[in-house]
N, C-alpha and C positions, 0 to 999 in steps of 0.2 A: 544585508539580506533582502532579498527580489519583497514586494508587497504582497501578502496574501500566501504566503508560505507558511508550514512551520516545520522547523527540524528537532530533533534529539540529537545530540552532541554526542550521543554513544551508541546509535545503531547504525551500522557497517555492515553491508552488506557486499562479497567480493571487491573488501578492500573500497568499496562507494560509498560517498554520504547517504540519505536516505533524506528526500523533502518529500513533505505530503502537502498539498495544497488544500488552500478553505473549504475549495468546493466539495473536495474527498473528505473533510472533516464534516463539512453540511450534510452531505450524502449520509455517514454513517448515523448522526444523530436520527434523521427522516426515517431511514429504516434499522433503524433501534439497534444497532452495534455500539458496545460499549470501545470509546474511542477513547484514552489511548490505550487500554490494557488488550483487548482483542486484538486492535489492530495491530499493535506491537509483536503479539505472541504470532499472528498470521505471518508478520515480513521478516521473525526470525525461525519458525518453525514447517513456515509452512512448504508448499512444494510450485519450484518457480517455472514457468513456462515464459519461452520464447515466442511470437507471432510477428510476420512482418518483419521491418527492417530495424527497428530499434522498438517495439514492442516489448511489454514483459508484465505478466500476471502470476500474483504470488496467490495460492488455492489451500485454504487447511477448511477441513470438514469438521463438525461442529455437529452437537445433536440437534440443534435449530436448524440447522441444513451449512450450507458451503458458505463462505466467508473470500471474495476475492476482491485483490486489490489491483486495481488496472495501471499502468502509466508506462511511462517511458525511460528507454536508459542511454543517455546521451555520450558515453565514455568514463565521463568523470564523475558525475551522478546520475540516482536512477529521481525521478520522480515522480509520484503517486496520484494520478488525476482523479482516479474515482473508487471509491469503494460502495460494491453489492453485492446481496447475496444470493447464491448458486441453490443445485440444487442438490 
């Protein structure tokens, strides 16, 4: 496993692993997401959008406001650069 990752061994998303990176894990702490239960409920419930060439943000709204998870999907997995939240 790459340095500074972390995965769930059980979240699949179309059939891809799902890594979330320290800094997405730093990020959520900073602006007070509770990481892993939010962030988990966002990347399997939430509503994913495409941008760019290999882009993808996963968006579930929250009564605190929007909850989005930035990163990238390379074929074989996606990976989570950054999480913040919307409005």
């Amino acid at each position: 496993m790459p340095k500074g990752i972390y995965t769930c061994r059980y979240l699949l998303i179309h059939n891809r692993e799902v890594w979330i990176s320290s800094h997405a894990m730093k990020q959520a702490r900073v602006r007070e997401i509770d990481f892993p239960d939010h962030v988990h409920h966002v990347l399997k419930t939430g509503k994913m959008v495409r941008f760019g060439k290999s882009g993808v943000k996963f968006v579930k709204k929250t009564s605190e406001g929007s909850i989005v998870c930035v990163g990238i999907d390379n074929g074989q997995q996606i990976v989570i650069k950054t999480i913040e939240r919307g409005n």
